[in-house]
N, C-alpha and C positions, 0 to 999 in steps of 0.2 A: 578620832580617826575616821576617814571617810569608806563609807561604806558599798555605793555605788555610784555610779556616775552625773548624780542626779543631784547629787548631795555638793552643798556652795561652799564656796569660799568667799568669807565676806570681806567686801574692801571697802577702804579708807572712806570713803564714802556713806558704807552703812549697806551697802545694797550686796546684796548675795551674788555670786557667780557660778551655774553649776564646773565641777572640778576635770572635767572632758569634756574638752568639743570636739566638734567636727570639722576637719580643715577640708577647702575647697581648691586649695592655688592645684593648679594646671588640669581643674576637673573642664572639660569643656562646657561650653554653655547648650541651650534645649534639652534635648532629652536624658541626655548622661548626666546632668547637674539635676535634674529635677529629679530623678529617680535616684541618685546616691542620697539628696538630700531628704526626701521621702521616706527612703527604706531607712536611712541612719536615724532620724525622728522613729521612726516605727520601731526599730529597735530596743532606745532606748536614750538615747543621745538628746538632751534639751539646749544645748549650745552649740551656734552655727556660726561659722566662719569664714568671711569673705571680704571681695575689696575691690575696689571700681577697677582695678588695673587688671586683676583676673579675667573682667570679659563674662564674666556667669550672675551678676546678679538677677537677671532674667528669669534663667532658668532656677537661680535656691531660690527667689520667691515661689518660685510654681510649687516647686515639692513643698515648699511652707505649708502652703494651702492646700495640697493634694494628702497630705500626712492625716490631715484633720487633726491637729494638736491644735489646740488651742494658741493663739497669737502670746497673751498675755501667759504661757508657759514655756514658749522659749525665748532664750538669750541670743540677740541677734547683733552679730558686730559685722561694720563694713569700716573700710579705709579709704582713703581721702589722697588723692594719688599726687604726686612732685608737682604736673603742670599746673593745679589749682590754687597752688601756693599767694596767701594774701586773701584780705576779710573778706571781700563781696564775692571772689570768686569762691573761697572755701563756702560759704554759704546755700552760692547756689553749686557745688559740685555733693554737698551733703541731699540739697531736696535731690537731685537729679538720682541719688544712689537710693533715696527712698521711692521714689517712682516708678525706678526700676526695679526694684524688690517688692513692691507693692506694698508698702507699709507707711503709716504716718509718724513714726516714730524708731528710733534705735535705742536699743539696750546699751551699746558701748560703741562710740564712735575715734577710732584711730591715725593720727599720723603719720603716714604708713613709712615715710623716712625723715629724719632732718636735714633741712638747709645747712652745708655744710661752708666749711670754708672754702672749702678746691670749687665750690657750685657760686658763692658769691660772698665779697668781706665781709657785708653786710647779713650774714646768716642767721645773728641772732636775733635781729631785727624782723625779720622775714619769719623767723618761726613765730615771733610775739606777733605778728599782725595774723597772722593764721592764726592764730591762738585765738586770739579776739574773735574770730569768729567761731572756735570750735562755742566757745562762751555762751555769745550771743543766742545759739546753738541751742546750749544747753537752759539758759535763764528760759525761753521759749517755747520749753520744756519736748521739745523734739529731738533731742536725745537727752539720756539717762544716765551716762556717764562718759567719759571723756578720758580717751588715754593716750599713748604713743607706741611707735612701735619702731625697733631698730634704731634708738635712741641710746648711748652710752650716758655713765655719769657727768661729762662735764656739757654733754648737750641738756640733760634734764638740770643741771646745774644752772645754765642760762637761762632755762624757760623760766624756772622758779623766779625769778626777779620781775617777772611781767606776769606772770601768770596768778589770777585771783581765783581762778578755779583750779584746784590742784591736780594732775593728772593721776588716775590712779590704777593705771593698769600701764607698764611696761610689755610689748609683745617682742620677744627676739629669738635667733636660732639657739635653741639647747637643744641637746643630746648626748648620751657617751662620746667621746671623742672631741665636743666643740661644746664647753659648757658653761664657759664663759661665769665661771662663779661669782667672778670677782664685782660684776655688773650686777648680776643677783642679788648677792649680797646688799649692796646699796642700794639698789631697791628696794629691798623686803625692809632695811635700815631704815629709811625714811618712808617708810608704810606702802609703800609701790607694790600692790601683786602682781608676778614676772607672769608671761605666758609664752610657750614654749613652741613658736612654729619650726616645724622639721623635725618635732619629736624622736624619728626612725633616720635623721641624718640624710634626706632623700633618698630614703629605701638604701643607701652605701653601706649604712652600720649592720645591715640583717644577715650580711654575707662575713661578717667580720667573727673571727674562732675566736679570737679570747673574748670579747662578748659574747658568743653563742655555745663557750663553755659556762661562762656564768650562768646563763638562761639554761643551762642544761641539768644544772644542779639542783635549779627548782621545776622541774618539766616541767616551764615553759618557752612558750615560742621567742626569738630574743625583739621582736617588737613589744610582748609583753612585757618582758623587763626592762625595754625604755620607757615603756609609757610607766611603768611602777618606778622608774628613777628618775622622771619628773616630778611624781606626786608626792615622791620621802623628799626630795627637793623644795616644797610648798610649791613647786609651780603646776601650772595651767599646762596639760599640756593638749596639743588641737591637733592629733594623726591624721592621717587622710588616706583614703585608699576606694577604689569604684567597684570595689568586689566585694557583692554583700557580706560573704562570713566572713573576710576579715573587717569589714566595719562593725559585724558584730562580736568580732574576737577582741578587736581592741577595748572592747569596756569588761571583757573578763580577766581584770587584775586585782582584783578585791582580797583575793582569797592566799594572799603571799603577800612576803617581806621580805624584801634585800636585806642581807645580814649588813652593821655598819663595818667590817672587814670589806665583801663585797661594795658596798656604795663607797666605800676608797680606792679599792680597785679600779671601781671604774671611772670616779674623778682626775685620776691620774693616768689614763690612759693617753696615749699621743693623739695627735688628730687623725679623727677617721668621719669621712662622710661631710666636711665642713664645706656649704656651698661657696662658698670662696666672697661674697656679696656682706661688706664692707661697710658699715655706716659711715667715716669720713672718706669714703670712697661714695657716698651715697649719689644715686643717680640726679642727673641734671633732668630728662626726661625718661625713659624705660631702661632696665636692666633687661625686658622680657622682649623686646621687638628682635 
C-alpha cells in the first residue's frame, strides 16, 4: 500500500513511477506555471505533468530549476501534440518539448491522442510511423519510457502490431462520474499503468452531494476522495490546481480508505463532470484553440 506520494508504481518496463503527479493543462505559462510547479515540488509532489499543446513548458521547466530538486528525482512527462503526427516530425516535436523544458531527456513521453478514423483511413498507419519515432526516441535513450494517452482498447490494439517498444502507460479522463473502467481494466490486463487526468472531473465533481456525502463520511474534502478513488483504482492520478494549499492538500490522502461498499458507489454513479472530449472523436488539430 502506498504510503505517500512519493512512493512508485512500477511499470511494465521495470522503471518506477511516483503514484501523484502534478497536472499542469490550463495552468498558464511564466510566472503562474513556474511557481505552481515550484511550490508543488516543494511540497512534496516528484511527478510533473505536461504537454506541448498546454503552452507552459517554459514556464514547468523554470519551477523545475527554481524548486532545487534534484533533475534525476523527478518524474517528468510531456505529450507530443496531433499536428506532429509521423517519424521525423514526432522526433523533432519531442527535442523541441525538451528545449523548452530545459531538459535533455524525459522520464515518459506521451501520445497525447490517436489518429483516428473520422481524422484519416489510414490511422493505424499514422500512429505506427509516429510510433517509430516515439522508438527511435527511446533506443537514443532520450526518453525513458513511452506511453499514450486518450487511447481506447482497439486503438492500443492496433499499435500493438507495429509497436516493438510496448507502451506502458495509458493516460486518460478517470474520476467518480466518467471512469471508464472498462478501458482500465485492459490496461492494467495487459500490464498498461492507467493515469488519470481530471482526477476532480474538471473541478465539476467537487460540487456534486452524493460524492460530497461520501467524502463526508470520512472528513474529508471530496477532491480528497477522488484522488483516494484513483489510487484503490491502481491508477495514476495527476490533479491540478494553482492554489498552494490545495496543491498541498491533494497529496493528504494517505491516511484513509474508501470502504469497498463506498468505491461501488461511486463506480456506478451517472456521469458527472465528463469533459465531453472523445478519443474517436479525437482532434484533427486542437480541441483547445
Amino acid at each position: 500500500m502506498m504510503k505517500n506520494a512519493q512512493d512508485k508504481v512500477i511499470m511494465s518496463d521495470g522503471r518506477g513511477i511516483p503514484c501523484i503527479g502534478y497536472g499542469t493543462w490550463q495552468t498558464p505559462d511564466g510566472e503562474t506555471a513556474k511557481n505552481c510547479v515550484k511550490y508543488a515540488l516543494e511540497a512534496g509532489y516528484r511527478h510533473i505533468d505536461t504537454a506541448a499543446c498546454y503552452g507552459n513548458e517554459v514556464g514547468v521547466g523554470e519551477g523545475i530549476r527554481a524548486s532545487g530538486v534534484a533533475r534525476g528525482d523527478i518524474f517528468l512527462t510531456t505529450k507530443h501534440w496531433v499536428t506532429e503526427r509521423g517519424y521525423e516530425k514526432t522526433i523533432a516535436a519531442a527535442e523541441a518539448s525538451m528545449k523548452a523544458l530545459g531538459v535533455d531527456y524525459l522520464d515518459l513521453y506521451l501520445i497525447h491522442w490517436p489518429c483516428v478514423a473520422r481524422v484519416s483511413e489510414n490511422w493505424r498507419e499514422i500512429n505506427a510511423d509516429t510510433w517509430r519515432g516515439f522508438e527511435k526516441l527511446y533506443r537514443d535513450g532520450k526518453i525513458l519510457s513511452l506511453g499514450v494517452s486518450n487511447f481506447e482498447p482497439h486503438h492500443l490494439a492496433a499499435l500493438d502490431r507495429f509497436a516493438e517498444v510496448k507502451p506502458v502507460v495509458n493516460q486518460i479522463e478517470f474520476h467518480p462520474g466518467y471512469n471508464q473502467l472498462t478501458n482500465v481494466k485492459y490496461c492494467q490486463e495487459i500490464g498498461m499503468t492507467v493515469e488519470a487526468w481530471s482526477p476532480l472531473g474538471c473541478g465539476k465533481v467537487l460540487g456534486d452531494e452524493r460524492i460530497g456525502a461520501i467524502a463526508a463520511k470520512y472528513g474529508v474534502s471530496t477532491a480528497k476522495l477522488c484522488i483516494r478513488y484513483a489510487l484503490q483504482h491502481g491508477v495514476v492520478p495527476l490533479p491540478k490546481s494553482v492554489t498552494p494549499e490545495r496543491i498541498s492538500d491533494n497529496l493528504d490522502v494517505f491516511d484513509f480508505t474508501i470502504s469497498p461498499e463506498d468505491m461501488r458507489e461511486l463506480d456506478a454513479l451517472p456521469s458527472v463532470g465528463e469533459s465531453g472530449f472523445h478519443p474517436d472523436d479525437a482532434p484533427a488539430e486542437s480541441y483547445y484553440d
